[in-house]
KEKE-3310 file (N, C-alpha, C; in steps of 0.2 Angstrom, whole numbers, plus 5000, padded with zeros to 4 digits):
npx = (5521:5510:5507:5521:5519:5508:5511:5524:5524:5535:5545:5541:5541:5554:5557:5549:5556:5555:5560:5561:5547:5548:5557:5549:5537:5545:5549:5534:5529:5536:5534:5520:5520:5524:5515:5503:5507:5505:5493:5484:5479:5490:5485:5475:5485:5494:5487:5483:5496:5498:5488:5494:5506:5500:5494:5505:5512:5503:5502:5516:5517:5505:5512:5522:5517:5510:5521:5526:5517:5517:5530:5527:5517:5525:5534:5525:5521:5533:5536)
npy = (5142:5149:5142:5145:5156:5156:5148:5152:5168:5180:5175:5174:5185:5189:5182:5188:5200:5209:5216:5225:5224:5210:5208:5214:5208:5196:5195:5201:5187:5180:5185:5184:5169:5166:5172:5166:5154:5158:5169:5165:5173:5173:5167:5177:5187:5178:5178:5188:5192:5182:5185:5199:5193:5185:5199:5204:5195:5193:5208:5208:5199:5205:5215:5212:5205:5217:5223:5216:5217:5230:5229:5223:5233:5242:5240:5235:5247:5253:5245)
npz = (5063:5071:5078:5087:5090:5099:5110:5112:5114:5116:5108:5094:5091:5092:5080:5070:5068:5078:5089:5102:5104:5105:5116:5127:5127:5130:5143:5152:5148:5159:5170:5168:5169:5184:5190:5187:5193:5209:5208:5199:5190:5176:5166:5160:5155:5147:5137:5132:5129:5117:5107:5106:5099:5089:5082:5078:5070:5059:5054:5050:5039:5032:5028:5020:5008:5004:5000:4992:4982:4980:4970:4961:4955:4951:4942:4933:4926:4922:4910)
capx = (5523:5505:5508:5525:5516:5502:5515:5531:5523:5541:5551:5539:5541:5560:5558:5547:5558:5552:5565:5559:5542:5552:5559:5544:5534:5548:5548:5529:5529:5541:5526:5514:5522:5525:5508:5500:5506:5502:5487:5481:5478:5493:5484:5475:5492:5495:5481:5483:5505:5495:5484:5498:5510:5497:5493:5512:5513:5499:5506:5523:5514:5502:5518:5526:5511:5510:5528:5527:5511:5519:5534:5523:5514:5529:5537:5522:5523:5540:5532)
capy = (5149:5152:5138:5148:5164:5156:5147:5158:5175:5185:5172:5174:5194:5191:5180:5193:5205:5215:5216:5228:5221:5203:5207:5217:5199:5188:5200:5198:5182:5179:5188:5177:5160:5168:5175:5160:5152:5161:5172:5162:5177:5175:5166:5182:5192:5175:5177:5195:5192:5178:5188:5202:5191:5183:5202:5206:5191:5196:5211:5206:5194:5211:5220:5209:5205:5225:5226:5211:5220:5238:5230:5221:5238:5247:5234:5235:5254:5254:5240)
capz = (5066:5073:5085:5091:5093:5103:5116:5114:5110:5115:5103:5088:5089:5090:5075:5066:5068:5081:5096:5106:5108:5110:5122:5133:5129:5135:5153:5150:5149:5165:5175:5170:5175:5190:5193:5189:5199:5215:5209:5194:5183:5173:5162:5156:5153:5142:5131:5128:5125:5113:5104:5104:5096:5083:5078:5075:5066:5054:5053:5047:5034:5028:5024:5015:5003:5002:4996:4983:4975:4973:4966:4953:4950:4950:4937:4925:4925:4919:4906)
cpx = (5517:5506:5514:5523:5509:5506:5521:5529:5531:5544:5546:5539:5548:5562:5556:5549:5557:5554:5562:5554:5544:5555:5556:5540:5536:5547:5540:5527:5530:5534:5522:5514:5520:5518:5501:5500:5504:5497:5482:5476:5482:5490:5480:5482:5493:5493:5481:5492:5501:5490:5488:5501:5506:5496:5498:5513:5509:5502:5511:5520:5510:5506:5522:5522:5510:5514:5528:5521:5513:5524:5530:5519:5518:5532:5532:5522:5528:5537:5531)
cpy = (5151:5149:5141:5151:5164:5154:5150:5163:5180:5181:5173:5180:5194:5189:5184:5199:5213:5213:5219:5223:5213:5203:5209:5210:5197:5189:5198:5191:5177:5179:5184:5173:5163:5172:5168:5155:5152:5166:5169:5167:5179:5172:5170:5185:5186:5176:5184:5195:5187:5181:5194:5198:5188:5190:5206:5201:5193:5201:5212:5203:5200:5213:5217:5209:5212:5226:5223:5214:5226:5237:5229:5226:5242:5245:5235:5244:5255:5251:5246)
cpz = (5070:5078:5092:5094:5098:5109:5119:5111:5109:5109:5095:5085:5088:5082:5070:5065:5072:5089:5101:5109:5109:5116:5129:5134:5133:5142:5155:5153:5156:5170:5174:5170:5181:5196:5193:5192:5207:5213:5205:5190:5178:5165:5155:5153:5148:5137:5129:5126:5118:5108:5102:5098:5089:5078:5074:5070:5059:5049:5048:5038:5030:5025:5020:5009:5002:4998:4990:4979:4973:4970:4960:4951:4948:4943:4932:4924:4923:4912:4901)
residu = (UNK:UNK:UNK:UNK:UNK:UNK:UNK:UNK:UNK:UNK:UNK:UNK:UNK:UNK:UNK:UNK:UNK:UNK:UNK:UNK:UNK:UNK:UNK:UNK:UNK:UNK:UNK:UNK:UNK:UNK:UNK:UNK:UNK:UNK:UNK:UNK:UNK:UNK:UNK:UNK:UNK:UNK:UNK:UNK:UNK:UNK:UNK:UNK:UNK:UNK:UNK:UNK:UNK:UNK:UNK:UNK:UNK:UNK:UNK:UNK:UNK:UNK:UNK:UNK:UNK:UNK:UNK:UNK:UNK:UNK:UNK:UNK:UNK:UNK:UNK:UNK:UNK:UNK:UNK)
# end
């Protein structure tokens, strides 16, 4: 999944649930093919959609780890 979010950052925000920002990436993205090849600074705008998309991915993965712990605390609280 890390490898998605470094080569298809738009697709790895779709994956993770985060439409919006999936779909500004993939536009994004578009831009910096197209830049890199005629100005050859698309591969900055890559590396920041790439760095974006790893810290959505993150993200995603902290929330969840969050939720399964306040279930478990919530759960021994009833206990």
């Amino acid at each position: 999944m890390l490898l998605l979010a470094i080569i298809l950052p738009g697709v790895s925000m779709l994956l993770n649930g985060r439409i919006i920002s999936g779909i500004i990436a993939i536009i994004l993205q578009v831009v910096a093919c197209l830049t890199f090849v005629f100005f050859g600074i698309g591969f900055i705008l890559w590396l920041i959609l790439a760095l974006w998309a790893i810290n959505v991915r993150n993200k995603v993965r902290t929330d969840k780890k969050l939720s399964e712990l306040e279930k478990k605390v919530n759960s021994s609280k009833t206990l």
